[in-house]
PDB file of N, CA, C and O in Angstrom:
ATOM      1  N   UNK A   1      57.110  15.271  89.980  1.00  0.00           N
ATOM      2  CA  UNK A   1      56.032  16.107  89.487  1.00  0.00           C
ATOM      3  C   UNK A   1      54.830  15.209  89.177  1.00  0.00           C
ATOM      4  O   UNK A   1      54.930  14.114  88.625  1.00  0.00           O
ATOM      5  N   UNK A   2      53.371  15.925  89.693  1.00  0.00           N
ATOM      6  CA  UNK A   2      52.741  14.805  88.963  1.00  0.00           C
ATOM      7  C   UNK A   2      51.806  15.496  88.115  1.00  0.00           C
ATOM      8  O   UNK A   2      51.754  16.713  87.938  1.00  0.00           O
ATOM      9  N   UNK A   3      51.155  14.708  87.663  1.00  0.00           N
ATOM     10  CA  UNK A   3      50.180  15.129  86.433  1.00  0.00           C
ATOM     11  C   UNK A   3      48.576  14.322  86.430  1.00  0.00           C
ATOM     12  O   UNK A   3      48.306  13.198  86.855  1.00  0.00           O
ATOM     13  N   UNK A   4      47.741  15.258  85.846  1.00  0.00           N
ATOM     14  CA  UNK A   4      46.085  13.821  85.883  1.00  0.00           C
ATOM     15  C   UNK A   4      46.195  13.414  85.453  1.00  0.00           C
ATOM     16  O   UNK A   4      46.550  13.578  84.285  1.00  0.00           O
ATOM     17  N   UNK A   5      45.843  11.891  86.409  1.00  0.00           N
ATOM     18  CA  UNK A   5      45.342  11.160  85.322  1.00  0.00           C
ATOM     19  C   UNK A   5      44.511  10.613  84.631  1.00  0.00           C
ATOM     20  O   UNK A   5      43.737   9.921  85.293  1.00  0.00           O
ATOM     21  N   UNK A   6      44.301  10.624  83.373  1.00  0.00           N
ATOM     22  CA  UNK A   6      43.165  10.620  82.780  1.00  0.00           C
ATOM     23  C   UNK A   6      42.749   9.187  82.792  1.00  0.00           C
ATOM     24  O   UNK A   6      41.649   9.058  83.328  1.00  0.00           O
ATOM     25  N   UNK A   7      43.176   8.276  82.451  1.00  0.00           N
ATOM     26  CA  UNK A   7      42.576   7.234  82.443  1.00  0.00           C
ATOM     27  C   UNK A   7      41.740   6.843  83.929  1.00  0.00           C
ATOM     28  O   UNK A   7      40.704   6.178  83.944  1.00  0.00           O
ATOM     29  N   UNK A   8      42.205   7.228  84.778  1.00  0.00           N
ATOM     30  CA  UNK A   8      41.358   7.028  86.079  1.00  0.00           C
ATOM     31  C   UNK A   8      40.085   8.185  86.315  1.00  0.00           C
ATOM     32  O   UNK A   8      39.101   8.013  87.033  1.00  0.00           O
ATOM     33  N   UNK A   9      40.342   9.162  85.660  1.00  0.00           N
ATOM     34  CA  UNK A   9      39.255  10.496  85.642  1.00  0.00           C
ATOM     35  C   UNK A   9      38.243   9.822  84.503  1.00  0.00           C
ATOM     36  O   UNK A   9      37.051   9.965  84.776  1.00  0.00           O
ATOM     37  N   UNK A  10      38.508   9.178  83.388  1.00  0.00           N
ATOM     38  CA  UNK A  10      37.829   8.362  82.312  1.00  0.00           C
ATOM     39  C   UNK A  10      37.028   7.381  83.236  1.00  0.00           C
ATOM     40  O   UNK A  10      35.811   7.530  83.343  1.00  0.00           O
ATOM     41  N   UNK A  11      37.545   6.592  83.764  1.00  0.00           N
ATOM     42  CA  UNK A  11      36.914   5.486  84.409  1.00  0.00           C
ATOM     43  C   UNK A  11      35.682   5.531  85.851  1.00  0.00           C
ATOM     44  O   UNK A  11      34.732   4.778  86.066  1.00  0.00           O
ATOM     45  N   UNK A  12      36.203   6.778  86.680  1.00  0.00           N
ATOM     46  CA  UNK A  12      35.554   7.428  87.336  1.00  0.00           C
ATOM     47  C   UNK A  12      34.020   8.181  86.534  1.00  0.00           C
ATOM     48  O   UNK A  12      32.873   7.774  86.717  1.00  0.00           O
ATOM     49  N   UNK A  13      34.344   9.102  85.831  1.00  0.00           N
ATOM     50  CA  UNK A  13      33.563   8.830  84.711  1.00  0.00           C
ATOM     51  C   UNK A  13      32.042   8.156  84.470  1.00  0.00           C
ATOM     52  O   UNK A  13      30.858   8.423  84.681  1.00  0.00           O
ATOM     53  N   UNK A  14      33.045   6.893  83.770  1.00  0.00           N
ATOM     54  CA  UNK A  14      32.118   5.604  83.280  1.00  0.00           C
ATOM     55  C   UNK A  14      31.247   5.239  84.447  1.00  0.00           C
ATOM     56  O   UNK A  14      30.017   5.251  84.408  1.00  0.00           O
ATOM     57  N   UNK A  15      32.150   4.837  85.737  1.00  0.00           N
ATOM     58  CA  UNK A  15      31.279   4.314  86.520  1.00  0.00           C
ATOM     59  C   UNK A  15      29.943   5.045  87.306  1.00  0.00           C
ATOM     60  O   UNK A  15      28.976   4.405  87.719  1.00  0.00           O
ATOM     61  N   UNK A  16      30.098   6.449  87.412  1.00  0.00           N
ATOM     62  CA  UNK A  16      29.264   7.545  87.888  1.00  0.00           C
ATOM     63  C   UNK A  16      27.878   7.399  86.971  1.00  0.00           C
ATOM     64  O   UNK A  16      26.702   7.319  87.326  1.00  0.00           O
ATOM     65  N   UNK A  17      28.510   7.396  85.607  1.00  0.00           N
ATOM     66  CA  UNK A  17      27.434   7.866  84.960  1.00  0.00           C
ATOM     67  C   UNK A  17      26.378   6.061  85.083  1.00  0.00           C
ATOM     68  O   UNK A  17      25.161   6.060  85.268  1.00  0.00           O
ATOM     69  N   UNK A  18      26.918   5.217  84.985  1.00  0.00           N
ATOM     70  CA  UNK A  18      26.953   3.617  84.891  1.00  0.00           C
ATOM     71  C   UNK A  18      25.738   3.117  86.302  1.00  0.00           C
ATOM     72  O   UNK A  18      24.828   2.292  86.221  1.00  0.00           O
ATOM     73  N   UNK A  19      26.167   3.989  87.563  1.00  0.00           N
ATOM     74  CA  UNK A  19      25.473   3.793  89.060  1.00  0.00           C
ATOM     75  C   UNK A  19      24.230   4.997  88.507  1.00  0.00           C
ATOM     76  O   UNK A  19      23.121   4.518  88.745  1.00  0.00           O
ATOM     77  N   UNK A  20      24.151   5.984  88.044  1.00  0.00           N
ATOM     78  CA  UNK A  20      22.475   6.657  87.923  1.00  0.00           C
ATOM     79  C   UNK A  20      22.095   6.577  86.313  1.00  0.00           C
ATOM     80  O   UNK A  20      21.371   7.470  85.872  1.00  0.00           O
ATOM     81  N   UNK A  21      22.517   5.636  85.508  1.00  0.00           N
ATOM     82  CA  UNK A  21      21.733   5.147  84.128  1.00  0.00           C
ATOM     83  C   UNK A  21      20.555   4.546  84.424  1.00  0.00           C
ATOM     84  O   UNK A  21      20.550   3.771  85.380  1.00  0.00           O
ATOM     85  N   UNK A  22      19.482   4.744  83.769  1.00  0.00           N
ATOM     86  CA  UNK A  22      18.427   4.562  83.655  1.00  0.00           C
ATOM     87  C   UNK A  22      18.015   3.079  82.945  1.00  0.00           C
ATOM     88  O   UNK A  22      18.873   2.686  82.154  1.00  0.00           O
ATOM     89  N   UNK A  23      17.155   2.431  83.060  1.00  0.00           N
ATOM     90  CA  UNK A  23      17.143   1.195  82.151  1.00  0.00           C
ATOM     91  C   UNK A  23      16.455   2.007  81.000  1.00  0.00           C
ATOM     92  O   UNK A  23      16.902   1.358  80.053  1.00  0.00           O
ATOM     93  N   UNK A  24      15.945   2.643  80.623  1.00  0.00           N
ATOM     94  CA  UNK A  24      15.595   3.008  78.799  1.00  0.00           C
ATOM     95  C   UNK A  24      16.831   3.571  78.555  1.00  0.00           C
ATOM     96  O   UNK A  24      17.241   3.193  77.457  1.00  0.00           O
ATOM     97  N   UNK A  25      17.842   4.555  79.294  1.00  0.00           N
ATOM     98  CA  UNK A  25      18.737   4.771  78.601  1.00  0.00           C
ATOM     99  C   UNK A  25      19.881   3.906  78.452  1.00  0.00           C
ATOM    100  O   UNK A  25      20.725   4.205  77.608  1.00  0.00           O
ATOM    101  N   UNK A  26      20.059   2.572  79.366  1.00  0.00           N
ATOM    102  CA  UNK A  26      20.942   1.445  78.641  1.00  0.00           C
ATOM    103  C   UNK A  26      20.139   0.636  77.748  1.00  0.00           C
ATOM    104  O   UNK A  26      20.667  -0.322  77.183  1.00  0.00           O
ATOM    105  N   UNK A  27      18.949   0.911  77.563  1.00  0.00           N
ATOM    106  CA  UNK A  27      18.394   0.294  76.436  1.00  0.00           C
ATOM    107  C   UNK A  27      18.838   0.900  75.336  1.00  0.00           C
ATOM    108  O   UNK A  27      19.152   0.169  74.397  1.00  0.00           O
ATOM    109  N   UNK A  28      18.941   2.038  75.219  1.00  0.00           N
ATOM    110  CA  UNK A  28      18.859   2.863  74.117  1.00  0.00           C
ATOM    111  C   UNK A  28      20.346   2.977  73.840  1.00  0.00           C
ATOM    112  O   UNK A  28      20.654   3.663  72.866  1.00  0.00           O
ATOM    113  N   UNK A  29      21.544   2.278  74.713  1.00  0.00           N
ATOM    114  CA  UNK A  29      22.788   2.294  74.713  1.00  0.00           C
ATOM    115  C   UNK A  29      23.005   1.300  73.843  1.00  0.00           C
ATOM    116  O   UNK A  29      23.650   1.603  72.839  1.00  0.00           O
ATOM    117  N   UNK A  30      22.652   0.227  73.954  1.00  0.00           N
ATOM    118  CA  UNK A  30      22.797  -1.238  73.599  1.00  0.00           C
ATOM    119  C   UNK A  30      21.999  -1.186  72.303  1.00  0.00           C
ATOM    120  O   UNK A  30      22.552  -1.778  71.376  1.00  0.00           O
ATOM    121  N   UNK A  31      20.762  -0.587  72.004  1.00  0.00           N
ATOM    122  CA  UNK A  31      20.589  -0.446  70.428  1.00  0.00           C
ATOM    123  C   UNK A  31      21.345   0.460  69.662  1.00  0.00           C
ATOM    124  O   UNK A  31      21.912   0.003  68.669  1.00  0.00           O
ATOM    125  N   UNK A  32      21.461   1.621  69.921  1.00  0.00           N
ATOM    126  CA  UNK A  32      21.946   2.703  69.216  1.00  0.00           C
ATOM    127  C   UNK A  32      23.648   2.972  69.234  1.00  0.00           C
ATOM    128  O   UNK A  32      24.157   3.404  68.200  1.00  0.00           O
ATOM    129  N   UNK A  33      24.271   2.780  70.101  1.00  0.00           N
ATOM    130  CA  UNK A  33      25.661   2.495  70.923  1.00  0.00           C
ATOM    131  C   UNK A  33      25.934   4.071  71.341  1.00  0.00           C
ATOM    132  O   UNK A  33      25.131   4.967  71.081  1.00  0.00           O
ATOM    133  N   UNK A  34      26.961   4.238  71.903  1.00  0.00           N
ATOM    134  CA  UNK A  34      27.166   5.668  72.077  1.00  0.00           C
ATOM    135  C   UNK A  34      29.167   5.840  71.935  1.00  0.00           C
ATOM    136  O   UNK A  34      29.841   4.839  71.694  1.00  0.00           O
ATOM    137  N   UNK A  35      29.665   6.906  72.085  1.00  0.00           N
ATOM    138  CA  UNK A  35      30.902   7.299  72.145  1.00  0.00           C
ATOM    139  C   UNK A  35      31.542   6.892  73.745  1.00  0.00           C
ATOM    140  O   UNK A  35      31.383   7.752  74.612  1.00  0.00           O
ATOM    141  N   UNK A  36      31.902   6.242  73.939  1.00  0.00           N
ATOM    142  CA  UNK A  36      32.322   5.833  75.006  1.00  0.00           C
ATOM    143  C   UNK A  36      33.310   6.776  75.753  1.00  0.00           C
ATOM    144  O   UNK A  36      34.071   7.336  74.963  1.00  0.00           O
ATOM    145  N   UNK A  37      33.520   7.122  77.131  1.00  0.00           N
ATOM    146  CA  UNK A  37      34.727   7.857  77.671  1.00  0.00           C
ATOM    147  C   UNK A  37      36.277   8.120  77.161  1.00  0.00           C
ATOM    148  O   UNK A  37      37.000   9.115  77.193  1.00  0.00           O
ATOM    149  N   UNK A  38      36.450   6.816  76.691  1.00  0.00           N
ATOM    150  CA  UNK A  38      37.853   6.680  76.484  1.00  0.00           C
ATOM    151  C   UNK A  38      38.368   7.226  74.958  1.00  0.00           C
ATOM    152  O   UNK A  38      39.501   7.550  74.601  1.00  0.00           O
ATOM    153  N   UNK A  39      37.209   7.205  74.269  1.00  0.00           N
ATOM    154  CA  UNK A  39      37.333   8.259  73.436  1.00  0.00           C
ATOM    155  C   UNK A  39      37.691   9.809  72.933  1.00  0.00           C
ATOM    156  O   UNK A  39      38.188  10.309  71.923  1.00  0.00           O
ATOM    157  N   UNK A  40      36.969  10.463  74.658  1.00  0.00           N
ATOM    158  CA  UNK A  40      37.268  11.822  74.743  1.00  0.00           C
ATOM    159  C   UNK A  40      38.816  12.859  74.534  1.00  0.00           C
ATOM    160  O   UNK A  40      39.928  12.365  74.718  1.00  0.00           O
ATOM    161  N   UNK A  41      38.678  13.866  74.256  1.00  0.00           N
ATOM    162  CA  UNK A  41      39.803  14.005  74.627  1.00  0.00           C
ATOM    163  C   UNK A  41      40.235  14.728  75.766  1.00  0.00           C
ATOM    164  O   UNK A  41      39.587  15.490  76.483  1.00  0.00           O
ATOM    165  N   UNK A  42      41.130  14.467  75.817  1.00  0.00           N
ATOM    166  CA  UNK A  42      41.915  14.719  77.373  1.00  0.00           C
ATOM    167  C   UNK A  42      41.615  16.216  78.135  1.00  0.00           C
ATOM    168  O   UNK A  42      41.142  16.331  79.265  1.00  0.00           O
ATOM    169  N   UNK A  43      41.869  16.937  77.549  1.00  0.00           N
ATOM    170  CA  UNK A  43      40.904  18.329  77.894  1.00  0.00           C
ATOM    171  C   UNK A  43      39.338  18.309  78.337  1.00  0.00           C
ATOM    172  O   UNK A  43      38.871  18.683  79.412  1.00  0.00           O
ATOM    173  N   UNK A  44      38.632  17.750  77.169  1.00  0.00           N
ATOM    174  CA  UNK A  44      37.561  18.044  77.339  1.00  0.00           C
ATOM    175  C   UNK A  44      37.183  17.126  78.526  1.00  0.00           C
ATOM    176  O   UNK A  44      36.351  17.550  79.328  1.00  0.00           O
ATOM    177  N   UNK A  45      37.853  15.628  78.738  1.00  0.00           N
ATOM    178  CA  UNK A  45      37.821  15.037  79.773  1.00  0.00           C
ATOM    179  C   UNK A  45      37.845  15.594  81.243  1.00  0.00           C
ATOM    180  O   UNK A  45      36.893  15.367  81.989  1.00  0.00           O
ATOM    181  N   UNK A  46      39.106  16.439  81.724  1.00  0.00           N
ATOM    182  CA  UNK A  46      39.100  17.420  82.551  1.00  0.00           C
ATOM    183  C   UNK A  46      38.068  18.213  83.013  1.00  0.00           C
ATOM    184  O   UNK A  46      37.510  18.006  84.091  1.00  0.00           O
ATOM    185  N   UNK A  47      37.745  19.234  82.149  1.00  0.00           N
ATOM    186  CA  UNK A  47      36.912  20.023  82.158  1.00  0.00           C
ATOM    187  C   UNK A  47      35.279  19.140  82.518  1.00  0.00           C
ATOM    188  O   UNK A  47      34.621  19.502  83.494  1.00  0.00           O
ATOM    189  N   UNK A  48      34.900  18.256  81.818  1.00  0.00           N
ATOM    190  CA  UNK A  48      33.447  17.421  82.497  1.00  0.00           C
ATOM    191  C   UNK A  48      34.132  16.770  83.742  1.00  0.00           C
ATOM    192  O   UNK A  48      33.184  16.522  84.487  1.00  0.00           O
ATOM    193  N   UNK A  49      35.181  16.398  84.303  1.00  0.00           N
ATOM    194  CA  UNK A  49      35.383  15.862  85.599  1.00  0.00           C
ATOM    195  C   UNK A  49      35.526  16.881  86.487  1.00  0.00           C
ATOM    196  O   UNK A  49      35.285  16.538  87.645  1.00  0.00           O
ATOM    197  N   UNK A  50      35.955  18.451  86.281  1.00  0.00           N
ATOM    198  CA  UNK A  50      36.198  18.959  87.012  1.00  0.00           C
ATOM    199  C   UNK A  50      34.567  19.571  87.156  1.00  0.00           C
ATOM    200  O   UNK A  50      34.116  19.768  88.284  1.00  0.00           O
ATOM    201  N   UNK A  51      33.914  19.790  86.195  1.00  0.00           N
ATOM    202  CA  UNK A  51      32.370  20.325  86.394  1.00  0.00           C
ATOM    203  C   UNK A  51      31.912  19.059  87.611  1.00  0.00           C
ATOM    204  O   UNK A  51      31.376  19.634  88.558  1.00  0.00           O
ATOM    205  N   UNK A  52      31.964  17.805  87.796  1.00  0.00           N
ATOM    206  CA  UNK A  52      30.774  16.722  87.759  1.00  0.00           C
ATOM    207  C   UNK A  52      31.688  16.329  89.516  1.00  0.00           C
ATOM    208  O   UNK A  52      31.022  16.160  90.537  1.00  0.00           O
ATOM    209  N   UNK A  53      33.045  16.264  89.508  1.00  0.00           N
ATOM    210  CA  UNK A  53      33.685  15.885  90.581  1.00  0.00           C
ATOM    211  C   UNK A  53      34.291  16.906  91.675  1.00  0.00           C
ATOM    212  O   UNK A  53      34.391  16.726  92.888  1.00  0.00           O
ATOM    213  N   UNK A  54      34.539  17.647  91.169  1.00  0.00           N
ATOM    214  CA  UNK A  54      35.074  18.992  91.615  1.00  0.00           C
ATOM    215  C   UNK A  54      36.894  19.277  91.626  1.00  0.00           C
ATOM    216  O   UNK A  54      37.171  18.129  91.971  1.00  0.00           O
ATOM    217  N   UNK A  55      37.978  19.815  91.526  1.00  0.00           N
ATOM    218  CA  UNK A  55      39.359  19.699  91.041  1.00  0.00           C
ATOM    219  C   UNK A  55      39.427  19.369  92.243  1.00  0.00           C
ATOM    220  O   UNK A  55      39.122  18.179  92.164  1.00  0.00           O
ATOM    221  N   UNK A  56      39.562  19.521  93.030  1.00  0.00           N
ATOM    222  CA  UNK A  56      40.116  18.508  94.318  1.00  0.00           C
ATOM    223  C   UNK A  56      40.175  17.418  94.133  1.00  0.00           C
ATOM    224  O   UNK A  56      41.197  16.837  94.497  1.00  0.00           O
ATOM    225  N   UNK A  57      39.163  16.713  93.524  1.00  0.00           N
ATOM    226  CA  UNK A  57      38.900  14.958  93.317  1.00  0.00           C
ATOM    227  C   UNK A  57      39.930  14.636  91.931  1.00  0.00           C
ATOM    228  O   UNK A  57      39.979  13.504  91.450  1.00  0.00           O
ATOM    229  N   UNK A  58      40.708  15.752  91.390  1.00  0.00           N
ATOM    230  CA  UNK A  58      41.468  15.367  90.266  1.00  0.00           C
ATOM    231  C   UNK A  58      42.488  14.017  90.763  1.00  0.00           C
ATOM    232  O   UNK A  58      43.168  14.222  91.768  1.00  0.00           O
ATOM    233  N   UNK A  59      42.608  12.627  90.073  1.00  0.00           N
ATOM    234  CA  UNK A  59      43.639  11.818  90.409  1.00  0.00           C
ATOM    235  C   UNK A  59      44.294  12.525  89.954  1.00  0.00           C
ATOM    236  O   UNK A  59      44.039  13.444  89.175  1.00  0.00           O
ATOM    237  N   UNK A  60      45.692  12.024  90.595  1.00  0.00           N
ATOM    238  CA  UNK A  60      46.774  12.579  89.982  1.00  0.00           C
ATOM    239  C   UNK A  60      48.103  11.150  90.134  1.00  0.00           C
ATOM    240  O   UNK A  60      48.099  10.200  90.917  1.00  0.00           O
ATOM    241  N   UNK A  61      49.216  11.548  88.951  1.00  0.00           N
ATOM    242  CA  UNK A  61      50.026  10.198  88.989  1.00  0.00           C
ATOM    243  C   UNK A  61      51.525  11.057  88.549  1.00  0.00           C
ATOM    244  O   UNK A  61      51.694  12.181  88.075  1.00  0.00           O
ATOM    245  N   UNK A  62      52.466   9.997  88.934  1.00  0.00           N
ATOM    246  CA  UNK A  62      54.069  11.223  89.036  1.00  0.00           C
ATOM    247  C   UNK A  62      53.855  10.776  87.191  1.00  0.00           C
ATOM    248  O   UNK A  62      53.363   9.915  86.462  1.00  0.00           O
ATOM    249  N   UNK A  63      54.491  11.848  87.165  1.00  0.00           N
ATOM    250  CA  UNK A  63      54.900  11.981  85.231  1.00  0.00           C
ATOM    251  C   UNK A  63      56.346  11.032  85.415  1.00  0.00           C
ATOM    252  O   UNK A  63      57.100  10.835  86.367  1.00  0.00           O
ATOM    253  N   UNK A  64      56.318  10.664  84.299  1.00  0.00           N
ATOM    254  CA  UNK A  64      57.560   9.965  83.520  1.00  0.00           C
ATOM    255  C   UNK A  64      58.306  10.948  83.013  1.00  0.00           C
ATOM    256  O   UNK A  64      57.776  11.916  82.467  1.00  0.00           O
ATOM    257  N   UNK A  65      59.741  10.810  83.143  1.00  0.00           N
ATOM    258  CA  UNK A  65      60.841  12.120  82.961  1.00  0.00           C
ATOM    259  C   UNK A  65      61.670  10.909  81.900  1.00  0.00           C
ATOM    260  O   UNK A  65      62.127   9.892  82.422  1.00  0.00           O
ATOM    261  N   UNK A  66      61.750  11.055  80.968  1.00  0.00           N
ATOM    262  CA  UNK A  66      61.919  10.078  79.817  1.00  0.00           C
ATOM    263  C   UNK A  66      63.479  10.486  79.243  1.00  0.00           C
ATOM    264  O   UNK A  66      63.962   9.881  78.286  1.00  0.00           O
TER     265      UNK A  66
END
């Protein structure tokens, strides 16, 4: 079975937003700081990857059966 995964939907993410940042807005990153991806939570993570990437592009990874 597999399941998303988030840490790669997180990182995908970072780097998207990272390739069209603006230099005033990494200026304004580096003074002010911001909430970083890996922070999010896992839902709400989904839901902005599935708006920004589309669910097709969901990674996905086999679940652990523990």
């Amino acid at each position: 079975m597999k399941k998303p995964n988030y840490a790669e939907m997180k990182d995908m993410m970072a780097r998207r937003e990272a390739e069209s940042m603006s230099q005033k807005e990494l200026h304004e990153i580096l003074l002010f700081g911001t909430m970083g991806w890996d922070s999010w939570d896992d839902e709400d993570i989904l839901e902005i990857f599935i708006n920004v990437f589309g669910e097709h592009q969901i990674p996905k990874k086999e679940a652990k059966w523990i």
